[in-house]
C-alpha positions as CSV (number, residue, x, y, z in Angstrom):
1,X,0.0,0.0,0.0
2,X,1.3,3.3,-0.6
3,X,2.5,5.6,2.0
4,X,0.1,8.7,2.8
5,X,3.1,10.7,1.3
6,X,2.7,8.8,-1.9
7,X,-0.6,9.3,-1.9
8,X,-0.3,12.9,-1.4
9,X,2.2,13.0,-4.5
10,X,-0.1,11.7,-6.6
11,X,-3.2,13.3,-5.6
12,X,-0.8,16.6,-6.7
13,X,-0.1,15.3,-10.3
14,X,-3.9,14.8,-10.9
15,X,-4.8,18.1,-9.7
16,X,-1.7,19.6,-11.7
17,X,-2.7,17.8,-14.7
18,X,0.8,15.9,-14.5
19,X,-0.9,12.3,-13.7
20,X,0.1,9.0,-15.6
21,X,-1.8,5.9,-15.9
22,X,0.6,4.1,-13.4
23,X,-0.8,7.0,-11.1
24,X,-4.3,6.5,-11.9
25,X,-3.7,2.4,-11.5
26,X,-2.1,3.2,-7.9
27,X,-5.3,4.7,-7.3
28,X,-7.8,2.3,-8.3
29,X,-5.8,-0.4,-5.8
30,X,-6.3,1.7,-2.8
31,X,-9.3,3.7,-3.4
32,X,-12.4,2.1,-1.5
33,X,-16.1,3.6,-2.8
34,X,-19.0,4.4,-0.3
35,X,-22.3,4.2,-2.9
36,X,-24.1,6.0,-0.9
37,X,-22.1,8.9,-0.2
38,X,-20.0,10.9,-2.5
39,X,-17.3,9.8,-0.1
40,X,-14.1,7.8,-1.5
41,X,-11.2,6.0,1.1
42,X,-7.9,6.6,-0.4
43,X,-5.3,5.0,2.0
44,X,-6.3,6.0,5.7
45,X,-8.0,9.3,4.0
46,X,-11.7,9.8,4.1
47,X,-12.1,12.0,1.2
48,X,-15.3,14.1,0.1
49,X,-16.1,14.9,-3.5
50,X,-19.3,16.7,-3.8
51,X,-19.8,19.2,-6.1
52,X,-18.5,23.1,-5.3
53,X,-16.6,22.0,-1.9
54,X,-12.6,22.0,-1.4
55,X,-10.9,19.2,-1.1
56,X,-9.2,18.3,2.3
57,X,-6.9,15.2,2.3
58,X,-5.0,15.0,5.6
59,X,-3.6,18.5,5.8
60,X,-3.9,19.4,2.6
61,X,-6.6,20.8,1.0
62,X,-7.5,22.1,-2.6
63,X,-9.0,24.5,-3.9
64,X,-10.5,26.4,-7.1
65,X,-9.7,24.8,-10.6
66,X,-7.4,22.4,-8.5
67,X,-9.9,21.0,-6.7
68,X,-12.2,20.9,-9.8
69,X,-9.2,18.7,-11.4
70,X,-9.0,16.4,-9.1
71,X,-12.4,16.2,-8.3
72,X,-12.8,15.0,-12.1
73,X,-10.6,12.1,-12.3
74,X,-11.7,11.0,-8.8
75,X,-15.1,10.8,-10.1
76,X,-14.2,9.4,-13.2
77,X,-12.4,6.6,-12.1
78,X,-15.2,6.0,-9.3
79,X,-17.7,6.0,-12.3
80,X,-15.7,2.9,-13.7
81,X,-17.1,0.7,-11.0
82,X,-20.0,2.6,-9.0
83,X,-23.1,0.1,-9.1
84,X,-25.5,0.9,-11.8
85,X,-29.1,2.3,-10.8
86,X,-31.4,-1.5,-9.6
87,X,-28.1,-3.0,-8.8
88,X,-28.1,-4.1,-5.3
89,X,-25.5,-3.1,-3.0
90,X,-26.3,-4.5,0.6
91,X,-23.2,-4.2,2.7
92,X,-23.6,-2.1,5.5
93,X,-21.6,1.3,6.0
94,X,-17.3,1.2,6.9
95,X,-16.8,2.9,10.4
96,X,-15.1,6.6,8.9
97,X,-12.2,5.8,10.6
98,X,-11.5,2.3,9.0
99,X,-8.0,1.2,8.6
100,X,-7.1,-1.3,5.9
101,X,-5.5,-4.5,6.8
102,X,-3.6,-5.4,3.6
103,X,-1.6,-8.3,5.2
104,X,-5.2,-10.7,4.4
105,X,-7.4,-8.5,2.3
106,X,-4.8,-8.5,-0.4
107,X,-5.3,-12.4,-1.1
108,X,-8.3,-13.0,-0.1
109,X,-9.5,-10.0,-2.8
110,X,-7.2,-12.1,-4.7
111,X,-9.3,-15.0,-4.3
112,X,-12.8,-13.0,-4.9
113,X,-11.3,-12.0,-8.2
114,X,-9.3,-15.1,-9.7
115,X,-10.9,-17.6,-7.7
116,X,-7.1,-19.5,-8.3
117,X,-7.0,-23.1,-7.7
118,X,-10.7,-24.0,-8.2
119,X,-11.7,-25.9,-11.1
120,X,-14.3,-24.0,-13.5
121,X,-17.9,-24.4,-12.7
122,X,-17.2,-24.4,-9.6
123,X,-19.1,-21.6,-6.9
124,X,-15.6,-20.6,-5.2
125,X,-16.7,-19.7,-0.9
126,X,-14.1,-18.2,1.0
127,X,-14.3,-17.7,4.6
128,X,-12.6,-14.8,7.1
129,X,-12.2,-16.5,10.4
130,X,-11.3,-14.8,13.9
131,X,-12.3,-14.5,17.5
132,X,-15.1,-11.5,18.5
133,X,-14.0,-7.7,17.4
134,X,-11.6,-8.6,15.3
135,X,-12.4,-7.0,12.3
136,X,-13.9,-9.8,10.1
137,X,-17.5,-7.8,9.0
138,X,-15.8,-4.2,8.6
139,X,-12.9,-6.2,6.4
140,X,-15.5,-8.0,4.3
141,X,-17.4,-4.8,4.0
142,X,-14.0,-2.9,2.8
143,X,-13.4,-5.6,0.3
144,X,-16.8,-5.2,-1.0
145,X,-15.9,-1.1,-1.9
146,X,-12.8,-1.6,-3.5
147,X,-12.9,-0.7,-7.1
148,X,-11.6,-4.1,-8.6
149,X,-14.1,-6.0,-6.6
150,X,-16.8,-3.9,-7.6
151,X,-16.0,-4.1,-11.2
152,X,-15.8,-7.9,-11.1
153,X,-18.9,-7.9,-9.8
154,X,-21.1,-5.8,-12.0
155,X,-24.5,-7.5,-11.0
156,X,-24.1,-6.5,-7.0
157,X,-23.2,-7.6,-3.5
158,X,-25.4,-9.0,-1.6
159,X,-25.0,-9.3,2.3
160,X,-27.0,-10.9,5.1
161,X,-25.9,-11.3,9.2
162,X,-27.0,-14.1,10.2
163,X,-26.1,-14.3,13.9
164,X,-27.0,-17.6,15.8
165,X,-30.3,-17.4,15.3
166,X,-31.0,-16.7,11.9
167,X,-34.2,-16.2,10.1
168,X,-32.9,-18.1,6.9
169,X,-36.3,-17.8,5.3
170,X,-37.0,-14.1,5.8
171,X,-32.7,-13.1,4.5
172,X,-32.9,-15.5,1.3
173,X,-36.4,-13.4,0.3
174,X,-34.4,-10.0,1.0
175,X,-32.1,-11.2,-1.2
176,X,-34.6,-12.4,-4.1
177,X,-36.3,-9.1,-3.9
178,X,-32.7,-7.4,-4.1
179,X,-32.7,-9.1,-7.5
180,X,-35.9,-7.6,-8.3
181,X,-38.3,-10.1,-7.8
182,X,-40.9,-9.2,-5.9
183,X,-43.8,-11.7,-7.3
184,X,-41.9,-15.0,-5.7
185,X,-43.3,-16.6,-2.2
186,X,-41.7,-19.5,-0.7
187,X,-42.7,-21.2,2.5
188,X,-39.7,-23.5,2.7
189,X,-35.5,-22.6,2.4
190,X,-35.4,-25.2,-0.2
191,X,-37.5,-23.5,-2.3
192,X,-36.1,-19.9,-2.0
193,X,-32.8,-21.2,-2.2
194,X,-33.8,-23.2,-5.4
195,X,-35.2,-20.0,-7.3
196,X,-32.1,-18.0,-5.9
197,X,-30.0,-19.9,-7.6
198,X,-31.9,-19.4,-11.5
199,X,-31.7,-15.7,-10.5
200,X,-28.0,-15.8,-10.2
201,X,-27.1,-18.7,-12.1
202,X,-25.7,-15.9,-15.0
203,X,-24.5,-13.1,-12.7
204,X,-21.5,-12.6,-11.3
205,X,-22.2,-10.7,-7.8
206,X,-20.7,-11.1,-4.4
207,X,-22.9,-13.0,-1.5
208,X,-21.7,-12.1,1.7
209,X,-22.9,-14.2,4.8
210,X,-21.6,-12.4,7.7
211,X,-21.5,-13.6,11.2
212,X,-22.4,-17.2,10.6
213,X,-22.2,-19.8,13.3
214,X,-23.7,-22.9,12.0
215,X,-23.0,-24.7,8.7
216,X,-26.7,-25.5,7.7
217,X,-27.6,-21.2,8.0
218,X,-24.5,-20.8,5.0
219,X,-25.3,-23.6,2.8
220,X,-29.0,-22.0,1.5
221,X,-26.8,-18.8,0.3
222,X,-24.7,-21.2,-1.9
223,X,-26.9,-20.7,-4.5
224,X,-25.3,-18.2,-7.3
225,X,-23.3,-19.5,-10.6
226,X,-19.8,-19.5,-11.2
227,X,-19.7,-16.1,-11.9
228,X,-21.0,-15.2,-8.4
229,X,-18.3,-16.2,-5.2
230,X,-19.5,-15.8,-2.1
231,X,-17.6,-14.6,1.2
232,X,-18.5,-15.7,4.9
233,X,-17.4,-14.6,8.2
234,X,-17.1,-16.8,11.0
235,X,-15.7,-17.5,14.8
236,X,-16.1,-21.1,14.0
237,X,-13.0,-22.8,11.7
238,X,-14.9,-26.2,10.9
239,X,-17.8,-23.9,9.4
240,X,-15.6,-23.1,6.5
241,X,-14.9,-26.5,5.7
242,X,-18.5,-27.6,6.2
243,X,-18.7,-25.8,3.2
244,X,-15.8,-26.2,1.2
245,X,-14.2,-22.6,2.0
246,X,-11.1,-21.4,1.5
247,X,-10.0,-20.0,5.2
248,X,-8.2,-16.7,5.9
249,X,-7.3,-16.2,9.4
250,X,-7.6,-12.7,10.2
251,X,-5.0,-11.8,13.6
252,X,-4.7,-8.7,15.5
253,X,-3.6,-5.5,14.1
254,X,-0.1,-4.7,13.6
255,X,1.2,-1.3,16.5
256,X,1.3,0.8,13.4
257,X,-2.8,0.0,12.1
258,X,-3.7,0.0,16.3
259,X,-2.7,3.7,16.1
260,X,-4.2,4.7,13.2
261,X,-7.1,3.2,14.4
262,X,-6.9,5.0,17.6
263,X,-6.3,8.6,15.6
264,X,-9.1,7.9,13.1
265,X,-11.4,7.3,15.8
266,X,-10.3,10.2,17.5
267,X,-10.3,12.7,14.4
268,X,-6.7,14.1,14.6
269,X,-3.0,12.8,14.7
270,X,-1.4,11.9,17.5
271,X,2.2,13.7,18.4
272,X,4.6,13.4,21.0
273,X,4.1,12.1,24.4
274,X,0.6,11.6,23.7
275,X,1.8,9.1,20.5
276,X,4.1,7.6,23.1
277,X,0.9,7.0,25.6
278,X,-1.3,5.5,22.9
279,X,0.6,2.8,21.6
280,X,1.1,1.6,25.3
281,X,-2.7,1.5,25.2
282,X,-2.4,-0.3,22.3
283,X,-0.2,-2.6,23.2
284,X,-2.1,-3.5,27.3
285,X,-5.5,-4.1,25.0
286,X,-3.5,-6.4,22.5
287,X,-3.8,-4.7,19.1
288,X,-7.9,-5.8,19.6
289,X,-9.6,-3.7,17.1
290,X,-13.3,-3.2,19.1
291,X,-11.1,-2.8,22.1
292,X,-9.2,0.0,20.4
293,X,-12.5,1.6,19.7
294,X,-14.0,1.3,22.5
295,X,-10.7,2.7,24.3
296,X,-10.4,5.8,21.6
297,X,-14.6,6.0,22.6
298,X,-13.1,6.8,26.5
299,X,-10.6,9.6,25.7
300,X,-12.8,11.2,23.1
301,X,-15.3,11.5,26.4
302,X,-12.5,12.9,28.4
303,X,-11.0,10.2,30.1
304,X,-7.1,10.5,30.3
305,X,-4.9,8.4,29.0
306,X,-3.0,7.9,32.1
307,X,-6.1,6.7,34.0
308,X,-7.4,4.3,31.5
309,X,-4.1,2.4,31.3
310,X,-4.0,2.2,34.5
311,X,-7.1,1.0,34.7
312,X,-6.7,-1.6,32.2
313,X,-3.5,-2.9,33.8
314,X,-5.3,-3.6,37.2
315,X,-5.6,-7.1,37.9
316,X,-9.1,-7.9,37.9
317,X,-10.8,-5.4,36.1
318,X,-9.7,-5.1,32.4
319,X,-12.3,-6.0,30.5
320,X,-14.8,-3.5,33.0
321,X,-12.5,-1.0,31.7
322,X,-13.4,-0.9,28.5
323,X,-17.3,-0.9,29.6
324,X,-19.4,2.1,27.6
325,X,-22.0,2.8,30.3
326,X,-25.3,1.4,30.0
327,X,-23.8,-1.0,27.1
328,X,-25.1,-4.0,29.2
329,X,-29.0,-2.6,29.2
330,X,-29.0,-2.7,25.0
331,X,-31.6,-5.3,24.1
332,X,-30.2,-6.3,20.2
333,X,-27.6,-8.4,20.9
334,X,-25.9,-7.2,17.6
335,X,-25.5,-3.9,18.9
336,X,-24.5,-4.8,22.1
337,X,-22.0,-6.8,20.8
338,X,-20.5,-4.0,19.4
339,X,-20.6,-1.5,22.3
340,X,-19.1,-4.4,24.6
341,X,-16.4,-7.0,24.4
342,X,-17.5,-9.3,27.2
343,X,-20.8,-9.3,25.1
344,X,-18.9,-10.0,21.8
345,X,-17.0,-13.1,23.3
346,X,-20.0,-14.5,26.1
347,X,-21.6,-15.1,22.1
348,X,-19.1,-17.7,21.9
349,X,-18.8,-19.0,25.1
350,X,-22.0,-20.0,25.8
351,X,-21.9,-22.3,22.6
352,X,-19.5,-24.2,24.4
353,X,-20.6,-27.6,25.7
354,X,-19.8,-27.4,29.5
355,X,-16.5,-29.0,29.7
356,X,-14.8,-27.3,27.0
357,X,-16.0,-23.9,28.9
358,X,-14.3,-25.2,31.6
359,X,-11.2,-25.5,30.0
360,X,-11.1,-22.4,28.8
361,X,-11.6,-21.0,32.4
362,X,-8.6,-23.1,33.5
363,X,-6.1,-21.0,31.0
364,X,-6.7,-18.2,33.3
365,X,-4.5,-19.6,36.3
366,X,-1.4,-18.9,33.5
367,X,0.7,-16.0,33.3
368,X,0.1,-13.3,30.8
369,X,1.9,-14.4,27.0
370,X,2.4,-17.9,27.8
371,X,2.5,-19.7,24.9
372,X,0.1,-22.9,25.0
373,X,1.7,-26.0,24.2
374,X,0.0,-29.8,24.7
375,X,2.5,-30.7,27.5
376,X,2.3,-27.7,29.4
377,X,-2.0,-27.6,29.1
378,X,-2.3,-31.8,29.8
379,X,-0.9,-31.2,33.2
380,X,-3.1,-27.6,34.0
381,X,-6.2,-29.8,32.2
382,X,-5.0,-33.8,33.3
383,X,-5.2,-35.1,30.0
384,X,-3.0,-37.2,28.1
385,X,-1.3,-35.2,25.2
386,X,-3.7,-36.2,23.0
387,X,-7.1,-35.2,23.5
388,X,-5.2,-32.2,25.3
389,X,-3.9,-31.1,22.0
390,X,-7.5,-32.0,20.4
391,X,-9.0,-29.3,23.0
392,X,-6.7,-26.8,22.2
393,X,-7.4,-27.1,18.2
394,X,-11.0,-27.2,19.2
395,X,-10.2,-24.1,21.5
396,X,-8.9,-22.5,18.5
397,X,-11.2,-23.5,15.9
398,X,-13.7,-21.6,17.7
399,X,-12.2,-18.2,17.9
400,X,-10.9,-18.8,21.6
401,X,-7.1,-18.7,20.9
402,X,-5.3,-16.6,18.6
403,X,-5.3,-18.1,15.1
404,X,-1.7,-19.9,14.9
405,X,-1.7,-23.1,12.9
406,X,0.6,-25.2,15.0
407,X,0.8,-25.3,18.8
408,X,2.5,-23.4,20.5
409,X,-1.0,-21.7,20.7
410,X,-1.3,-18.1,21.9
411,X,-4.1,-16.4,23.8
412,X,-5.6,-12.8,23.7
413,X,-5.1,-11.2,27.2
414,X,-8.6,-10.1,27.5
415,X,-9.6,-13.1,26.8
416,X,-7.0,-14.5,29.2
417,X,-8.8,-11.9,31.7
418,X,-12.5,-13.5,31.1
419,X,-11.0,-16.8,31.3
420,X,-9.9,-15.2,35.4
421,X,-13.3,-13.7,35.3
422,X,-15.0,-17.5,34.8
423,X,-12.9,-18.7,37.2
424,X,-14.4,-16.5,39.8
425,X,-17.5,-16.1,39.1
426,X,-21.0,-17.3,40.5
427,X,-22.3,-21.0,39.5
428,X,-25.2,-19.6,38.5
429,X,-25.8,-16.2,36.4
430,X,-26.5,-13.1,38.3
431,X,-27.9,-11.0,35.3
432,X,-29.2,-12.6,32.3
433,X,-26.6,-12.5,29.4
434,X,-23.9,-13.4,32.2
């Protein structure tokens, strides 16, 4: 990806009228369109286009016929892939302070637009696995403005969250609609999935099933041709080979993405001392993108930095930390799930069968940044090696360790503190949701 200089240099040949093709190429690789909006992401820049207004791109800002010039070939190459009126575009809106994450993105848009290694014919599902606030909807949702994408994908992209209790029915006639049908009723998945699939059986659009959790809710949106590819997002590993997807294991942000997460949320660079203090926030929430957020959400309301790492390097109380007041008393658990983490990861603990919860709570009598290895966890679990390292895998399949391959497995500090937190707590619930 090209540095914001870069970016910068090029953005001054178009509006000097000194641009080359390689320039305008540069662009179209980086640039990520917002349908709705006359809004364009180039790099970490959130840049507006409408008509009559300056241009302000970090701290540099256009004006007059410049402005008018650059506002031109932006358009222009937006034009190349902006949907066409009755097209449908679904996916939901990228936070304005989104930061891409080319270390997967890059080859899993590879993927969408090659589909390498599959045979023709053949419906090519990939899948974005990673544990709760990782990032795996907002990076679907970036892939599905970049400009390559949307060009290979002139007939739409359609998106439905399923969530663990999905209404299969009620998404797959959203979708049919989308397509403009709005004659066809169906009582049964079978049937909506079966008339899906003639609608798309000659386009070539994007399906997106986000948050899935169960491979029978995925495989009714396996229904386009092999134009179409579809995407899902998932905590669960086995889901994508349920149904035959390619897996891309999404980790935690690099130090450099966490803080420009932390300045986009915030709406201004960070300098000095105060750069220094961030990045050790950064680093105590583990490079977490919702806890990031939800951190950034704190200072923006005032609360020093100083406090809040101090807070979050307390013993106990971590995860409390990072609390938004009132986030428990949200009734849509999708919302609340994105306002609070121990929301975000209870949604995959409580899918646990009981013993496998309990193994989880026993990783919380380790140290911080142990790494997990089969002969260590037999003795904390008394297993033999085997099913010990069969537990771990499982532990990992489901979005509960860190997403490395091969033991030694790692585990997320906050969820190192919940795993403490089970430990302790009640036998039975206090509050419901607990």
């Amino acid at each position: 990806m090209p540095s914001p200089t870069e970016i910068k240099a090029i953005l001054d040949r178009i509006a000097s009228g000194t641009h080359t093709e390689s320039d305008l190429t540069a662009l179209r690789r980086h640039m990520l369109l917002d349908p709705a909006r006359d809004v364009v992401q180039i790099g970490k820049y959130n840049v507006h286009i409408g008509h009559g207004q300056e241009i302000q791109i970090g701290d540099r800002i256009y004006q007059g016929p410049d402005a008018e010039t650059l506002r031109a070939v932006l358009r222009q190459v937006l034009d190349e892939a902006r949907p066409r009126p009755g097209i449908p575009f679904q996916a939901p809106p990228l936070p304005p302070y989104f930061v891409p994450r080319p270390d997967v993105s890059d080859r899993l848009k590879a993927q969408l637009l090659t589909g390498n290694g599959h045979p023709a014919g053949v419906l090519v599902v990939s899948a974005i696995h990673g544990l709760g606030g990782i990032g795996k909807s907002t990076l679907a949702a970036a892939l599905t403005r970049d400009l390559e994408v949307l060009a290979r994908f002139p007939d739409g992209i359609l998106w439905a969250t399923l969530g663990q209790q999905p209404d299969v029915l009620s998404l797959l006639s959203g979708w049919i609609q989308a397509l403009g049908d709005y004659q066809f009723r169906s009582t049964t998945v079978e049937a909506a999935t079966s008339h899906l699939g003639t609608l798309l059986h000659d386009k070539a659009a994007l399906l997106v099933v986000d948050d899935a959790w169960d491979p029978a809710h995925v495989r009714p949106f396996r229904a386009g041709g092999d134009r179409c590819r579809v995407l899902v997002t998932t905590r669960e590993a086995l889901i994508a080979q349920a149904v035959g997807a390619s897996l891309y294991d999404l980790d935690v942000m690099t130090p450099d993405q966490a803080l420009a997460l932390l300045e986009g949320r915030l709406g201004r660079d960070l300098t000095g001392e105060e750069r220094a203090t961030a990045r050790e926030l950064a680093r105590v929430v583990g490079y977490l993108p919702l806890a990031l957020e939800l951190a950034a959400a704190q200072v923006a309301d005032g609360v020093p930095w100083d406090e809040l790492i101090e807070d979050l390097n307390a013993e106990i109380a971590r995860l409390e930390a990072l609390e938004p007041p009132g986030a428990e008393e949200v009734g849509d658990e999708r919302e609340r799930k994105r306002l609070s983490l121990i929301a975000s990861f209870h949604l995959s603990l409580r899918r646990l069968p009981e013993d496998r919860r309990e193994s989880f709570a026993w990783l919380g009598v380790l140290p911080e940044d142990v790494r997990l290895t089969p002969k260590m966890m037999a003795t904390v679990w008394g297993k033999g090696e085997r099913e010990t390292r069969d537990r771990l895998r499982y532990l990992r399949n489901n979005s509960l360790l860190l997403p490395d391959k091969t033991p030694p497995y790692r585990l997320h500090d906050l969820l190192h503190d919940l795993a403490r937190r089970l430990l302790t707590a009640p036998p039975e619930p206090v509050r419901e949701g607990d």
